[in-house]
N, CA, C and O atoms as a Maestro MAE file, in Angstrom:
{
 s_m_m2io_version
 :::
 2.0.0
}

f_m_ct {
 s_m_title
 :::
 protein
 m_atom[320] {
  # First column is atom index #
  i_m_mmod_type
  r_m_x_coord
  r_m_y_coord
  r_m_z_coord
  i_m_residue_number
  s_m_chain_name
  s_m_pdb_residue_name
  s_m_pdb_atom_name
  i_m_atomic_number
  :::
  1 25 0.849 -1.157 0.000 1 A "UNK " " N  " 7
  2 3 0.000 0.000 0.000 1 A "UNK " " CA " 6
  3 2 0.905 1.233 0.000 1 A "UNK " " C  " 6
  4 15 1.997 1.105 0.554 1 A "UNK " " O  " 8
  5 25 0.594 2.407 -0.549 2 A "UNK " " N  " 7
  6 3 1.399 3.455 -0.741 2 A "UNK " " CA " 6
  7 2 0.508 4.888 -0.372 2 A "UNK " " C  " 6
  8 15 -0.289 5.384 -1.169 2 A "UNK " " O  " 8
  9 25 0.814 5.475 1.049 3 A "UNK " " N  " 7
  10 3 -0.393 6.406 0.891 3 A "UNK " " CA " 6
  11 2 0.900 8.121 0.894 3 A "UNK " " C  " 6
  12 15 2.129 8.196 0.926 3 A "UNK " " O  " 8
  13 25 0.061 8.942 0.855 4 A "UNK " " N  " 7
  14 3 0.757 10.066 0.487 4 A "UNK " " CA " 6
  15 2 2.359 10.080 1.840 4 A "UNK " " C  " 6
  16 15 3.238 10.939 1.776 4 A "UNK " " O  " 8
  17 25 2.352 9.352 2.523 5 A "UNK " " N  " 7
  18 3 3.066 9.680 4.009 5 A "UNK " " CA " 6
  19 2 4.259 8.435 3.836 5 A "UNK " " C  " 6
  20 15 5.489 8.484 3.877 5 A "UNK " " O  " 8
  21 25 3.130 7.112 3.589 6 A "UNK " " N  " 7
  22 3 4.631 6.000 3.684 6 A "UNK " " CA " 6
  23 2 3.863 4.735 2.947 6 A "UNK " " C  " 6
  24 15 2.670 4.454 2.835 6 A "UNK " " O  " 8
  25 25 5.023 4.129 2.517 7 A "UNK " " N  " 7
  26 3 4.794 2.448 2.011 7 A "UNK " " CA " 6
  27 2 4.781 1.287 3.106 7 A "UNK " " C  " 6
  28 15 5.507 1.051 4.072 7 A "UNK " " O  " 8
  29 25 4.034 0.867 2.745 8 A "UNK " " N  " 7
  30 3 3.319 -0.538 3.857 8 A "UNK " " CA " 6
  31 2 3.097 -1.577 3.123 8 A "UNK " " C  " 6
  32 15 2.389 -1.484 2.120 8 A "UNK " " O  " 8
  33 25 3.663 -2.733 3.500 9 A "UNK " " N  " 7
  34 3 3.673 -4.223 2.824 9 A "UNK " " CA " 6
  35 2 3.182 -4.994 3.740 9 A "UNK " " C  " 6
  36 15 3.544 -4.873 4.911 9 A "UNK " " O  " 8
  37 25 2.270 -5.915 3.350 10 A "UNK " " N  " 7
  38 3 1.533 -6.603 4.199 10 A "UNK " " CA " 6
  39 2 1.340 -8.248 3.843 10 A "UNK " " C  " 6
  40 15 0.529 -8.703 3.036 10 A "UNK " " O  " 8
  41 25 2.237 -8.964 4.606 11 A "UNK " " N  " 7
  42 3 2.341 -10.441 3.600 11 A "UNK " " CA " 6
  43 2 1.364 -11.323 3.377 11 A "UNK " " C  " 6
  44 15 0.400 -11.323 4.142 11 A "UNK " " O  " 8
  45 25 1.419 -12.133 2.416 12 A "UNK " " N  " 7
  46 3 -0.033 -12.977 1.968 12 A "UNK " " CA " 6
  47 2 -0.427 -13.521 3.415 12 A "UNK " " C  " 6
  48 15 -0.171 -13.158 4.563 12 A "UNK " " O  " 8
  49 25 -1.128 -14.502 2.870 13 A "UNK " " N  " 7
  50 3 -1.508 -15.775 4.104 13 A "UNK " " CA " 6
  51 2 -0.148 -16.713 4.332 13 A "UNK " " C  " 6
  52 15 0.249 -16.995 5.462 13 A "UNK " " O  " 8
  53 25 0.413 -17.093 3.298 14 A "UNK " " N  " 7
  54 3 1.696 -18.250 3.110 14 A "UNK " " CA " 6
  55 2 2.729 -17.707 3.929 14 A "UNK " " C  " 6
  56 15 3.318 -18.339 4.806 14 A "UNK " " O  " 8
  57 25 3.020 -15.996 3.481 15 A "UNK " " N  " 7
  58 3 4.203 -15.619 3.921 15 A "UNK " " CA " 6
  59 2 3.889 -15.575 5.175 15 A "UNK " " C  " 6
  60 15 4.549 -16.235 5.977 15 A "UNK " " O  " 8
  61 25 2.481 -14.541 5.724 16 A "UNK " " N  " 7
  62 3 2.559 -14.442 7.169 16 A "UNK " " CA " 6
  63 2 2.547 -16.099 8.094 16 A "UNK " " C  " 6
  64 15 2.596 -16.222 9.317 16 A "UNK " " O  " 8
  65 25 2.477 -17.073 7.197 17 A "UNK " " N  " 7
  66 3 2.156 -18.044 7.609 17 A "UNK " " CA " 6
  67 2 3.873 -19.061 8.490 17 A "UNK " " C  " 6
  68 15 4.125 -19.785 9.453 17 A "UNK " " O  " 8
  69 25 4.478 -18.500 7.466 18 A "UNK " " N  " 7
  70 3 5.589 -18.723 7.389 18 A "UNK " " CA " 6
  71 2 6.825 -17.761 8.231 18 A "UNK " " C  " 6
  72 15 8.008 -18.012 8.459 18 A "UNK " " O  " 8
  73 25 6.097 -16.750 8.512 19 A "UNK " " N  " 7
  74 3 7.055 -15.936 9.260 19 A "UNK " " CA " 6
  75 2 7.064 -13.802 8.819 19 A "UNK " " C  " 6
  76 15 7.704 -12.943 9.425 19 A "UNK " " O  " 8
  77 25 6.393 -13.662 7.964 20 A "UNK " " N  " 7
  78 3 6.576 -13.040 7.348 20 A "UNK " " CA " 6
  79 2 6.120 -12.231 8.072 20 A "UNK " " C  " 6
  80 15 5.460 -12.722 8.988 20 A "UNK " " O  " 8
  81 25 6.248 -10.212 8.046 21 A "UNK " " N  " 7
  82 3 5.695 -9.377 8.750 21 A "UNK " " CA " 6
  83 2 5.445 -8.341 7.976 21 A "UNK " " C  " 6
  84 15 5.820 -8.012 6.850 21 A "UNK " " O  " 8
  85 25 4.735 -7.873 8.785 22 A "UNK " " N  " 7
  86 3 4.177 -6.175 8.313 22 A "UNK " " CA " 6
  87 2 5.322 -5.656 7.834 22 A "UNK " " C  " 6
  88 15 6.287 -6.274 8.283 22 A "UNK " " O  " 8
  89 25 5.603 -4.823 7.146 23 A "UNK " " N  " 7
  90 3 6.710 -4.014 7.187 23 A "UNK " " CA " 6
  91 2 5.948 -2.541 6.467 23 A "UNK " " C  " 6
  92 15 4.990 -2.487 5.697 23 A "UNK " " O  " 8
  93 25 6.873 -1.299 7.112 24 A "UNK " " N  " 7
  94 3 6.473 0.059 6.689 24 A "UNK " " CA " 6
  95 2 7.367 0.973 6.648 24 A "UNK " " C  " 6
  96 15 8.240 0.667 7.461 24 A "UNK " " O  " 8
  97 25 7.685 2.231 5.969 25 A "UNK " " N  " 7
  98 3 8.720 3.321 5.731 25 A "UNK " " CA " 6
  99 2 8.200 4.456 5.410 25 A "UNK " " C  " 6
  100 15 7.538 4.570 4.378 25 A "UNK " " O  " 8
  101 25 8.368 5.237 6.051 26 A "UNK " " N  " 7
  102 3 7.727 6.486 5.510 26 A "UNK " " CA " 6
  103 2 8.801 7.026 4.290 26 A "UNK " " C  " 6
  104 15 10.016 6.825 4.318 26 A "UNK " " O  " 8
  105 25 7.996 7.830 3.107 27 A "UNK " " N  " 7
  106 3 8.662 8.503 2.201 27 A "UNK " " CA " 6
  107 2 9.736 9.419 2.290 27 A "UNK " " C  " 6
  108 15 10.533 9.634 1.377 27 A "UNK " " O  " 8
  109 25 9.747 10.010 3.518 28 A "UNK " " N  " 7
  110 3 10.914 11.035 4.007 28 A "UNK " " CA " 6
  111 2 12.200 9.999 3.913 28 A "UNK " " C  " 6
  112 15 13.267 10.220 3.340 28 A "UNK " " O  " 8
  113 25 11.813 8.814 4.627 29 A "UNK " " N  " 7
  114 3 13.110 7.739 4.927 29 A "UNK " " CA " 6
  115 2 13.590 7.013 3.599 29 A "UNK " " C  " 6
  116 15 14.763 6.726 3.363 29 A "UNK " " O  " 8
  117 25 12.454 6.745 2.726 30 A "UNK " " N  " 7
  118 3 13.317 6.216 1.510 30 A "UNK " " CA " 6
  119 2 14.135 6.786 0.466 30 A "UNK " " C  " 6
  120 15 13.724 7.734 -0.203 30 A "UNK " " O  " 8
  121 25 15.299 6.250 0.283 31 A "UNK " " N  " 7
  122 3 16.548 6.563 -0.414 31 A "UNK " " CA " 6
  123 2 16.756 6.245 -1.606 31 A "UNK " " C  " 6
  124 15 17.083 7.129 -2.398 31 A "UNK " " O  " 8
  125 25 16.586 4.573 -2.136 32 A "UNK " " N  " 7
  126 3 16.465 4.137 -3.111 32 A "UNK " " CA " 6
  127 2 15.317 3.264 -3.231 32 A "UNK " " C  " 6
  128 15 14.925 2.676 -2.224 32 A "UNK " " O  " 8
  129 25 14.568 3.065 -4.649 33 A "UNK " " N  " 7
  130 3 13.817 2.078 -4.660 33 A "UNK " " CA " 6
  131 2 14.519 1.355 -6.025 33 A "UNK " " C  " 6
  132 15 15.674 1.405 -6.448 33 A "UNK " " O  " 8
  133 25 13.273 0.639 -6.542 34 A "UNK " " N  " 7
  134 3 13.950 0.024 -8.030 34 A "UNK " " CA " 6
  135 2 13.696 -1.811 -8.007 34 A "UNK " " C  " 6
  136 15 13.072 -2.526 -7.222 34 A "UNK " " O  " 8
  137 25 14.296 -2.043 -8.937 35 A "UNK " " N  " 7
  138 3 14.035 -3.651 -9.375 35 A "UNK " " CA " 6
  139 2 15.419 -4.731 -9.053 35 A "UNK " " C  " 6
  140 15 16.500 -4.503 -9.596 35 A "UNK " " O  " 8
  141 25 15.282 -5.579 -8.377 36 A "UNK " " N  " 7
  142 3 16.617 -5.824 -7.985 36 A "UNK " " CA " 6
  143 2 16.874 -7.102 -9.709 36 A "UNK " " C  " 6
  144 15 16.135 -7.389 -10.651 36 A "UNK " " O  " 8
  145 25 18.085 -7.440 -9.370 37 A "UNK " " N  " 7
  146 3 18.619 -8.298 -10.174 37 A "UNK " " CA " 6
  147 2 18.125 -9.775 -10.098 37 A "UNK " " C  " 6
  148 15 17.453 -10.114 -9.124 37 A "UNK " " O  " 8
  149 25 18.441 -10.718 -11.134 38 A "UNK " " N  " 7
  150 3 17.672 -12.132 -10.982 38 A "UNK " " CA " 6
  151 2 18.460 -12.726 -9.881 38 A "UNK " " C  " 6
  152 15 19.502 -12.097 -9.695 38 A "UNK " " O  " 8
  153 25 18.255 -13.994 -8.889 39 A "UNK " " N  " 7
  154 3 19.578 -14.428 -7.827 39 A "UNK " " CA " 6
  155 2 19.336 -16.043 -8.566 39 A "UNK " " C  " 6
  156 15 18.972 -16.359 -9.699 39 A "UNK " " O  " 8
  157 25 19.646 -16.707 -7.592 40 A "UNK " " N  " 7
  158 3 19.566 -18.104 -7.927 40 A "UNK " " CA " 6
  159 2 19.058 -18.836 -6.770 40 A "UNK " " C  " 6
  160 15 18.892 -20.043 -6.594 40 A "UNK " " O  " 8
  161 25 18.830 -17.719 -5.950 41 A "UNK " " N  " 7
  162 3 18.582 -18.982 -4.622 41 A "UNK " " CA " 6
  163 2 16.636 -19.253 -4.532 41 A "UNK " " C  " 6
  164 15 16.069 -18.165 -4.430 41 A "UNK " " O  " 8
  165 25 15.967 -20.076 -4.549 42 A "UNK " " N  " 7
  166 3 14.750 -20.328 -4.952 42 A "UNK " " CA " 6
  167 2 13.690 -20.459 -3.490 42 A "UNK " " C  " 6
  168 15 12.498 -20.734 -3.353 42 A "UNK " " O  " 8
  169 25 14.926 -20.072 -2.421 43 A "UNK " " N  " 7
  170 3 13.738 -19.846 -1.140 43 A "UNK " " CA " 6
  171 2 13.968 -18.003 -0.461 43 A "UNK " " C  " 6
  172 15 13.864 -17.615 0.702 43 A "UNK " " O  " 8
  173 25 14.155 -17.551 -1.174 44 A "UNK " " N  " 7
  174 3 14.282 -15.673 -1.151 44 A "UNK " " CA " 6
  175 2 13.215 -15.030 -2.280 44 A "UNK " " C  " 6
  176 15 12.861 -13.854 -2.356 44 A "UNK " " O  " 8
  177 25 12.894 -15.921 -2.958 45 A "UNK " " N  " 7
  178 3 12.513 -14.896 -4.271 45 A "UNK " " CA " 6
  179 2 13.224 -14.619 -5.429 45 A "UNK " " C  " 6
  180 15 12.635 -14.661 -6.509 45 A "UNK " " O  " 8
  181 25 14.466 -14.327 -5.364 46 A "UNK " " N  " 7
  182 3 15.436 -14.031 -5.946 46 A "UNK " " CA " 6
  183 2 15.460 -14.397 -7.280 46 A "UNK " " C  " 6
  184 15 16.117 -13.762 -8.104 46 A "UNK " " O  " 8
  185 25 14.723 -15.479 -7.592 47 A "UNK " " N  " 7
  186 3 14.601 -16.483 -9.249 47 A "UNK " " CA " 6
  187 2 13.905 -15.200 -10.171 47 A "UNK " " C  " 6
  188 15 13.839 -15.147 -11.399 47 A "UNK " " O  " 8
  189 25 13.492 -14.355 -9.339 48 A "UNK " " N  " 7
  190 3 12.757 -13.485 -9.955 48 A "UNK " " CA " 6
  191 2 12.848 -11.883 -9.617 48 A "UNK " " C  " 6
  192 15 13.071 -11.588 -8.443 48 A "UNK " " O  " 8
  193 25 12.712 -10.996 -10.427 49 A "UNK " " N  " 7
  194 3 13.154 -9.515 -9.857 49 A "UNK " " CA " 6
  195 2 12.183 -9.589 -8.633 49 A "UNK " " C  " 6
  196 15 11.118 -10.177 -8.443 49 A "UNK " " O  " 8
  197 25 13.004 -8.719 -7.840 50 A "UNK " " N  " 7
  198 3 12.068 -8.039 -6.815 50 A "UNK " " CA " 6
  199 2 12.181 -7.003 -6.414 50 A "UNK " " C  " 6
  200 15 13.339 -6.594 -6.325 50 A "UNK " " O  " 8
  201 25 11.190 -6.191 -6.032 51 A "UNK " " N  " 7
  202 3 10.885 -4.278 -5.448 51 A "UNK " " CA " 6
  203 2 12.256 -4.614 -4.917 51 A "UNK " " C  " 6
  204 15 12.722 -5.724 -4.661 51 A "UNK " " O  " 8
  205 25 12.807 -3.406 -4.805 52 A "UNK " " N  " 7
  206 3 13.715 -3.316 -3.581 52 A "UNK " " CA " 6
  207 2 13.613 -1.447 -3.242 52 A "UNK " " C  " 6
  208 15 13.546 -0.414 -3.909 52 A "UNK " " O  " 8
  209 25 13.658 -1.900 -1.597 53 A "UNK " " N  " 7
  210 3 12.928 -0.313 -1.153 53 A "UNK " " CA " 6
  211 2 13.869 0.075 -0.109 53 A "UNK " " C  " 6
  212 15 13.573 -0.191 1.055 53 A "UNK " " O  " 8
  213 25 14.923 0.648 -0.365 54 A "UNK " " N  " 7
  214 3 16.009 1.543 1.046 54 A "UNK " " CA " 6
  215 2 15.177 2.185 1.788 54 A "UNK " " C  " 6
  216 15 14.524 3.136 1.359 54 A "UNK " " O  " 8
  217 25 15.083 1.659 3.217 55 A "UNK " " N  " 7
  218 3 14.940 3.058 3.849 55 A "UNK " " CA " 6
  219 2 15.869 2.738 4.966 55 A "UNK " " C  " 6
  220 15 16.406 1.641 5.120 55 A "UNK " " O  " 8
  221 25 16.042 3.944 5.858 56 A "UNK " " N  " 7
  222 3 16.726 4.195 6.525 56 A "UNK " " CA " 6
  223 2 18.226 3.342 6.357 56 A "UNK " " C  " 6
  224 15 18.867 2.817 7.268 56 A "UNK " " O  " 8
  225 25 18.588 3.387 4.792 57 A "UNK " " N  " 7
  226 3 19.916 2.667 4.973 57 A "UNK " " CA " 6
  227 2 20.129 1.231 4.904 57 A "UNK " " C  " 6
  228 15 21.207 0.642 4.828 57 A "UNK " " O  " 8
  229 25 18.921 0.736 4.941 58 A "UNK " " N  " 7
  230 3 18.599 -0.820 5.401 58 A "UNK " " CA " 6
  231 2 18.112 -1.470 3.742 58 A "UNK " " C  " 6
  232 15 17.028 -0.908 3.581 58 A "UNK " " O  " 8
  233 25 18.350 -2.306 2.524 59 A "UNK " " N  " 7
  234 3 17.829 -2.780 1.640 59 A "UNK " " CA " 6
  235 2 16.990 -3.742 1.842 59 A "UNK " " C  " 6
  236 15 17.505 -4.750 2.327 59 A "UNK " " O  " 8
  237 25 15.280 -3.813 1.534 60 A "UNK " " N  " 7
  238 3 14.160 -4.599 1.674 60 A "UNK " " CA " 6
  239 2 14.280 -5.255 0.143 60 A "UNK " " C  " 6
  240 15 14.970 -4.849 -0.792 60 A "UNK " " O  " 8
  241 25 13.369 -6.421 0.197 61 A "UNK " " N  " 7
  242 3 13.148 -7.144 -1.507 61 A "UNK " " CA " 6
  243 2 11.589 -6.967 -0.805 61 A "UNK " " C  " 6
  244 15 11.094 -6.786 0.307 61 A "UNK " " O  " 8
  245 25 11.231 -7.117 -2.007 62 A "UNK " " N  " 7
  246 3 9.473 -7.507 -2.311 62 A "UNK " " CA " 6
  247 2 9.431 -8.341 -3.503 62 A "UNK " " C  " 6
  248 15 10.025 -8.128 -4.560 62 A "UNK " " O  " 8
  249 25 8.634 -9.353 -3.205 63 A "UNK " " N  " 7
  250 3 8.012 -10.355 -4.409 63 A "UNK " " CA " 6
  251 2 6.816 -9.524 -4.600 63 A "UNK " " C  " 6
  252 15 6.250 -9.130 -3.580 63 A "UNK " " O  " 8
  253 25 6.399 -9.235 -5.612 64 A "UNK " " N  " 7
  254 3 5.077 -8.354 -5.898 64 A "UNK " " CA " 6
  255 2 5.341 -8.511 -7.445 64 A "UNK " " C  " 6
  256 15 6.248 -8.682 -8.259 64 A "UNK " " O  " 8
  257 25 3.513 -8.288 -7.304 65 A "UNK " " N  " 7
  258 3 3.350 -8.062 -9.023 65 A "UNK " " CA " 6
  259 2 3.686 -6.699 -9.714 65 A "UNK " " C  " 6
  260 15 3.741 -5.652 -9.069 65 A "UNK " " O  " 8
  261 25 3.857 -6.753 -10.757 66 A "UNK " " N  " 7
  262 3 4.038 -5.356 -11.515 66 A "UNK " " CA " 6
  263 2 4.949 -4.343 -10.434 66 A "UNK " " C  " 6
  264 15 4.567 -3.264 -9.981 66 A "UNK " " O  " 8
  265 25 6.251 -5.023 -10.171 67 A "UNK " " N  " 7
  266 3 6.904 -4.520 -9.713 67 A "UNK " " CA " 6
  267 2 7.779 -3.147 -9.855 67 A "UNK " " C  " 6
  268 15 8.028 -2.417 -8.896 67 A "UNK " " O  " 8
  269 25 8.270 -2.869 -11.385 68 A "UNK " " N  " 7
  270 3 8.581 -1.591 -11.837 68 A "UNK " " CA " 6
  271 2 7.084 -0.812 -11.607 68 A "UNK " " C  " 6
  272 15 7.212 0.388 -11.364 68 A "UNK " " O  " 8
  273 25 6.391 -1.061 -11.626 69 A "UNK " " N  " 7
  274 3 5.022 0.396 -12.022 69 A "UNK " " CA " 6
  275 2 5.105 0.581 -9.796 69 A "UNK " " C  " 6
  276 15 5.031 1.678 -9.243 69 A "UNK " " O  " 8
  277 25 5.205 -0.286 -9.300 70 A "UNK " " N  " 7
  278 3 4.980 0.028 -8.148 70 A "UNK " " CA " 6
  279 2 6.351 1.078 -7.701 70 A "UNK " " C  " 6
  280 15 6.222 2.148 -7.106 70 A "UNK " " O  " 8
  281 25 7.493 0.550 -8.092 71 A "UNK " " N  " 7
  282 3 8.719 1.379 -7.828 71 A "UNK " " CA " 6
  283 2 8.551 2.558 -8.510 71 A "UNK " " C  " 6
  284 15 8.505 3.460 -7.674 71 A "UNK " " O  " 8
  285 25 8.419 3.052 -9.789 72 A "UNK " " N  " 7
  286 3 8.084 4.189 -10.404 72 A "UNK " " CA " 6
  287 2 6.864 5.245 -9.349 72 A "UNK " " C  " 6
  288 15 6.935 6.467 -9.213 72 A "UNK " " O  " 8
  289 25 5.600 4.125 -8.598 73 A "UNK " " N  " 7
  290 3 4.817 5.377 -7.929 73 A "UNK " " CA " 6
  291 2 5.331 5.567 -6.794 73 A "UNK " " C  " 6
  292 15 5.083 6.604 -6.179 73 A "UNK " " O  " 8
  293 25 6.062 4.706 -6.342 74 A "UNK " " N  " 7
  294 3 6.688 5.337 -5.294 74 A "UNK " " CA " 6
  295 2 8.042 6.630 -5.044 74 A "UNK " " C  " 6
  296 15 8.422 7.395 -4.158 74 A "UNK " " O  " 8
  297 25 8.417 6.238 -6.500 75 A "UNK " " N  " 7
  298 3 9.080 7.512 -6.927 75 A "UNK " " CA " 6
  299 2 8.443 8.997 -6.990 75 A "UNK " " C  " 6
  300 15 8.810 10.057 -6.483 75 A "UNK " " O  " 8
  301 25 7.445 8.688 -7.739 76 A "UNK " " N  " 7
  302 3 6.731 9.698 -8.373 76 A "UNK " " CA " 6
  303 2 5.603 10.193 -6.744 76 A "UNK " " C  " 6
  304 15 4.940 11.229 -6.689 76 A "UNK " " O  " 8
  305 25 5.651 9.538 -6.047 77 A "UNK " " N  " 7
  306 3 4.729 9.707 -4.924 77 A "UNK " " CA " 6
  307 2 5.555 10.609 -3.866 77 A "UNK " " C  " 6
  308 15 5.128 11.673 -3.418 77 A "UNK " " O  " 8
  309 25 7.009 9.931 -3.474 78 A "UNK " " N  " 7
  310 3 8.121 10.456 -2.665 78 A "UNK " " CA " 6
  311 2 8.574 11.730 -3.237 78 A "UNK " " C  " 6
  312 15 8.950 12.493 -2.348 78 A "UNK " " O  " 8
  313 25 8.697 12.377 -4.805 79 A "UNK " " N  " 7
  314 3 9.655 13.288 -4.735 79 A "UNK " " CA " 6
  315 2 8.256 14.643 -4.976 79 A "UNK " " C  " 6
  316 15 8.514 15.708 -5.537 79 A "UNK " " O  " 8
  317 25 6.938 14.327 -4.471 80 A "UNK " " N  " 7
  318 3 5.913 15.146 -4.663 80 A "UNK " " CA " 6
  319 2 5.915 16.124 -3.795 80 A "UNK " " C  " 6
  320 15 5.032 16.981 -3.827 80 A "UNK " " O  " 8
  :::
 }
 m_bond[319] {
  # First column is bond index #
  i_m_from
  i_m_to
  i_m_order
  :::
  1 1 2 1
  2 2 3 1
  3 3 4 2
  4 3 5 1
  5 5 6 1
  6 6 7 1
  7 7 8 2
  8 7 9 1
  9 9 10 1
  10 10 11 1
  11 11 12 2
  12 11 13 1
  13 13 14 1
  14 14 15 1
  15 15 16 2
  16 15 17 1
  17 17 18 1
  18 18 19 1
  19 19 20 2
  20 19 21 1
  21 21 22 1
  22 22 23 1
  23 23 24 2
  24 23 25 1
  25 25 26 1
  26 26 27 1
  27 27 28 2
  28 27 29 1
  29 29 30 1
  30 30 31 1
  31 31 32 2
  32 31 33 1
  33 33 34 1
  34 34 35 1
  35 35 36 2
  36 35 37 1
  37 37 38 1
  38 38 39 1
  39 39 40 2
  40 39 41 1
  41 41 42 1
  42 42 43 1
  43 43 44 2
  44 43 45 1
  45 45 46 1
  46 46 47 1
  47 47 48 2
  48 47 49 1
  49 49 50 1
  50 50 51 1
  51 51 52 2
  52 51 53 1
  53 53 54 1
  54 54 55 1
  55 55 56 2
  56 55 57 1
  57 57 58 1
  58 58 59 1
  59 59 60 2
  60 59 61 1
  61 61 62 1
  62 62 63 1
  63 63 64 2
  64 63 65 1
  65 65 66 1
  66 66 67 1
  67 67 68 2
  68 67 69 1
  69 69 70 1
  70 70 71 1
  71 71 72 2
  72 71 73 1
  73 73 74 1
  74 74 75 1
  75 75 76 2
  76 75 77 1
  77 77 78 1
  78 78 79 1
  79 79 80 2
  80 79 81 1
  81 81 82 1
  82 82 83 1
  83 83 84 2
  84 83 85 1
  85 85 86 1
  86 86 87 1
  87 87 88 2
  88 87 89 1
  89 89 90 1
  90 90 91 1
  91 91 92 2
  92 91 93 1
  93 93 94 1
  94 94 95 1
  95 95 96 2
  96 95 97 1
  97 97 98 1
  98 98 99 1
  99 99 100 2
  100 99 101 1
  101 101 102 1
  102 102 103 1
  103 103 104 2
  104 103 105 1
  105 105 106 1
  106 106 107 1
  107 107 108 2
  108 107 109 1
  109 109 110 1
  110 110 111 1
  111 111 112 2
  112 111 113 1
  113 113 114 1
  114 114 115 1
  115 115 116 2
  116 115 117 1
  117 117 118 1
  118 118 119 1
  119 119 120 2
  120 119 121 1
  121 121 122 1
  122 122 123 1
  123 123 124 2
  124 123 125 1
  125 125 126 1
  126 126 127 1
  127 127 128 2
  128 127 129 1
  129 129 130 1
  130 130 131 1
  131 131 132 2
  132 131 133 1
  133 133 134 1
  134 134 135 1
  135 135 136 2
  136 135 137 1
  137 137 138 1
  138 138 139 1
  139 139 140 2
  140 139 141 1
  141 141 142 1
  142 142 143 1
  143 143 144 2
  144 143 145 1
  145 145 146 1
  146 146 147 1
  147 147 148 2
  148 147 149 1
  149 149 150 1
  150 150 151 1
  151 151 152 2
  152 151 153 1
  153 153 154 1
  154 154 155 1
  155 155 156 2
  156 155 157 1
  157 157 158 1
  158 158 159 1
  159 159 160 2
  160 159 161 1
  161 161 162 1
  162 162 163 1
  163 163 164 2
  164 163 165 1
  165 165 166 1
  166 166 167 1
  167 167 168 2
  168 167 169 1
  169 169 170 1
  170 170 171 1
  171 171 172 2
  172 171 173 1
  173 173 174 1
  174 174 175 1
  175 175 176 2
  176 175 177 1
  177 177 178 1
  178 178 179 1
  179 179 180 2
  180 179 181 1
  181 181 182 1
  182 182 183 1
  183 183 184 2
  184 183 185 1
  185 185 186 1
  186 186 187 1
  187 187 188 2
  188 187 189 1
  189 189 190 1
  190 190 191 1
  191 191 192 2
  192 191 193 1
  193 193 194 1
  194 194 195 1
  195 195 196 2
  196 195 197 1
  197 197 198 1
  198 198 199 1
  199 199 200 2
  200 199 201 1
  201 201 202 1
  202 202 203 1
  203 203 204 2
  204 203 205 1
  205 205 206 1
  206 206 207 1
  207 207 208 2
  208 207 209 1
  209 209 210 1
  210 210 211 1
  211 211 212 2
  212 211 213 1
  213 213 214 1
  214 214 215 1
  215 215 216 2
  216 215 217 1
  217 217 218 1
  218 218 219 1
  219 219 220 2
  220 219 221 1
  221 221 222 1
  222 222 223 1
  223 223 224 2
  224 223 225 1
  225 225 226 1
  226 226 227 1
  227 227 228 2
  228 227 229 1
  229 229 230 1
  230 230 231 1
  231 231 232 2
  232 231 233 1
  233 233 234 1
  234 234 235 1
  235 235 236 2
  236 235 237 1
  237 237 238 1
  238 238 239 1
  239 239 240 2
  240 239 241 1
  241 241 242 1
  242 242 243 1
  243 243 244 2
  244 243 245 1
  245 245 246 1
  246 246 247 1
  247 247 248 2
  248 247 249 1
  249 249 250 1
  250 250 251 1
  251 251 252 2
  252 251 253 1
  253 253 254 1
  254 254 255 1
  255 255 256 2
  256 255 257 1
  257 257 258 1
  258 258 259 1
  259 259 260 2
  260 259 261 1
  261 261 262 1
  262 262 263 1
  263 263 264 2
  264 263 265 1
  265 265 266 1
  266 266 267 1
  267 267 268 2
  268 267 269 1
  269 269 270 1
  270 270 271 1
  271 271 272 2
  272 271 273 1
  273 273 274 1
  274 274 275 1
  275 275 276 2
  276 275 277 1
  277 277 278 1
  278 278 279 1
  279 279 280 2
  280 279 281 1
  281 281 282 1
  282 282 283 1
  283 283 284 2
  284 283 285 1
  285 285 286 1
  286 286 287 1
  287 287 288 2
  288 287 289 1
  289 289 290 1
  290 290 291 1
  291 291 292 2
  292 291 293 1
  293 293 294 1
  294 294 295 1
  295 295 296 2
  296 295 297 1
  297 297 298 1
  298 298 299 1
  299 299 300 2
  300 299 301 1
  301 301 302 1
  302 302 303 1
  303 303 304 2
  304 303 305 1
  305 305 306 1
  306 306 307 1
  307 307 308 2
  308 307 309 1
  309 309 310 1
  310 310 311 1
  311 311 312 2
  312 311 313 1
  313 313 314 1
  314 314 315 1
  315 315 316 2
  316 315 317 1
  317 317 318 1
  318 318 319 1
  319 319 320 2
  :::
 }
}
């Protein structure tokens, strides 16, 4: 979710199932966003691009759909 203040990720059923958490950043704090590179390891995500969202210094991945259009509004949302 992306509201005018900060980005909030909220994991499926599987992930929260599995361990997964809320996570949130406000726009002031993020530094870089963007599409990360392919990896190889097949229990990260990594087989596949993922969001990747700096904030405070710290690099996050996201498995998400339509991952560039989400990094682009968060661009376009943060430098408003």
């Amino acid at each position: 979710m992306l509201t005018n203040l900060r980005v909030v990720f909220y994991p499926h059923k599987f992930d929260g199932a599995t361990g997964g958490k809320p996570w949130e950043c406000t726009l002031t704090s993020v530094s870089r966003v963007g599409m990360s590179a392919r990896g190889m390891n097949p229990f990260n995500g990594s087989m596949r691009r993922r969001l990747q969202i700096e904030c405070d210094g710290v690099m996050e991945y996201f498995v998400v759909k339509n991952g560039a259009a989400i990094a682009a509004a968060i661009e376009q949302t943060a430098s408003a």
